[in-house]
C-alpha positions as CSV (number, residue, x, y, z in Angstrom):
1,X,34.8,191.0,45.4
2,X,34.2,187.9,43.6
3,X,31.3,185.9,42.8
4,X,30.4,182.6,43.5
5,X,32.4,181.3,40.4
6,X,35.5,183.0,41.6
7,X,35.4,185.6,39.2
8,X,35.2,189.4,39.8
9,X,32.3,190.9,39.4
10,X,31.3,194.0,37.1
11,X,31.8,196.6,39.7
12,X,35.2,195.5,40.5
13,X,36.2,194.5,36.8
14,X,35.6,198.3,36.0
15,X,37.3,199.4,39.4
16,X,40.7,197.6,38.1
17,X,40.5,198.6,34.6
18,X,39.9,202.1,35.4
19,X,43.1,201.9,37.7
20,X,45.0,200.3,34.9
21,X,43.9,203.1,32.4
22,X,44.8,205.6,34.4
23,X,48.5,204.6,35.3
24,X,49.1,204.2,31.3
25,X,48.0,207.3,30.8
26,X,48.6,211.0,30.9
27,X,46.6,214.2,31.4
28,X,47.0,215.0,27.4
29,X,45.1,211.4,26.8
30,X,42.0,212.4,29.1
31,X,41.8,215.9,28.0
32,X,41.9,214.2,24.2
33,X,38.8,211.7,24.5
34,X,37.0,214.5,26.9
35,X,37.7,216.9,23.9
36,X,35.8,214.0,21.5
37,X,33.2,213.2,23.8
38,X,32.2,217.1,24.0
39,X,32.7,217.5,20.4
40,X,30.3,214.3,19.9
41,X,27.7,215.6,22.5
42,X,27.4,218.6,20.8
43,X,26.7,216.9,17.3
44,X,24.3,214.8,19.0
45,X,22.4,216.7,21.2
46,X,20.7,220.7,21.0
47,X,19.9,223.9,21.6
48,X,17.4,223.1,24.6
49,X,19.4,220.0,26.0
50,X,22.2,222.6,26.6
51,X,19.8,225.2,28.2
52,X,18.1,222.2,30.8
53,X,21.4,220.6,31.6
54,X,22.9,224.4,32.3
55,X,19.6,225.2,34.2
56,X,20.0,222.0,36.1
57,X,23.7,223.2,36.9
58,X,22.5,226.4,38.3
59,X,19.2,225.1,40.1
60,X,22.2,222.8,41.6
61,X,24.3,225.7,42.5
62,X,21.9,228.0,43.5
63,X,20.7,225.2,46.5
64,X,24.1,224.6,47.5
65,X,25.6,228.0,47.8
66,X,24.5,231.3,50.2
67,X,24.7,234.7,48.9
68,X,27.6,235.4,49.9
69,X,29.0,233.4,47.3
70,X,27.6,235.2,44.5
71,X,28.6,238.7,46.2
72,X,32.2,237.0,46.2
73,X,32.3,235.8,42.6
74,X,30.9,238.8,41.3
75,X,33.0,241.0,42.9
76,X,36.0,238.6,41.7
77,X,35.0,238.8,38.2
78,X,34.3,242.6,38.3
79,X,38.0,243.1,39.9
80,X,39.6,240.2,36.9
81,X,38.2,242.0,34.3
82,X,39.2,245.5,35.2
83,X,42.9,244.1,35.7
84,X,42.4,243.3,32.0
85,X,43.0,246.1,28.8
86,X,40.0,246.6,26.7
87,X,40.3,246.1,23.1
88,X,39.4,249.5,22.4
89,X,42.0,251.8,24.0
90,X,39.7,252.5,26.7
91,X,39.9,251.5,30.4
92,X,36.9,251.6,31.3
93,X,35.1,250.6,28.4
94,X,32.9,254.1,28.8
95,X,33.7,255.4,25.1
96,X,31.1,252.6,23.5
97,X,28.6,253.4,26.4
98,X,28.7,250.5,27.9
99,X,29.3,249.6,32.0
100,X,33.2,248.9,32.7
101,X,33.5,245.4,33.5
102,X,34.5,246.3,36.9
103,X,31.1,248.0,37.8
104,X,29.1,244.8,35.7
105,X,30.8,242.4,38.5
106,X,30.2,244.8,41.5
107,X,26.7,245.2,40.8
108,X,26.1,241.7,39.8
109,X,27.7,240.9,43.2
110,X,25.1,243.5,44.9
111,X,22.0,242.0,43.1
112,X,23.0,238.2,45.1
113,X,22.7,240.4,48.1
114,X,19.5,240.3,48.0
């Protein structure tokens, strides 16, 4: 796309660098700058623009997604962390009175039932 001048205009400018960024550069480069933008979002921003930008995310979620989605996560998370060894010899994690993990991600599963 080109202007009346001849020249390319913004949209297409950033179209081609963005090409040319990315085929002279890896996966280790993007992860680096995303890793300094995060690190400068968090020094820049707070508590409460974390909790509306995560409530956002889940509103988001929430309107895109059935119930059966959250029965399947849960249930996928319950099973993950029961394939995993507690820290504490135990398990199920019953000796400190808690739920096992497993039952935390069946139940959390049954509650989207509903």
């Amino acid at each position: 796309m080109t202007n009346n001048n001849g020249k390319m205009n913004r949209e297409e400018a950033g179209r081609k660098g963005g090409e040319t960024t990315a085929k002279n550069h890896d996966k280790e480069f993007y992860q680096e700058i995303g890793q300094k933008g995060g690190e400068a979002t968090s020094e820049n921003h707070d508590k409460e623009f974390y909790q509306e930008i995560g409530q956002k995310g889940g509103e988001a979620t929430s309107d895109s997604h059935g119930k059966e989605f959250y029965q399947e996560i849960g249930e996928k998370g319950g099973e993950a962390r029961a394939n995993q060894r507690d820290g504490d010899g135990s398990s199920d994690g019953s000796s400190n009175g808690k739920m096992s993990r497993e039952e935390a991600g069946l139940n959390g599963g049954e509650k989207s039932r509903r």
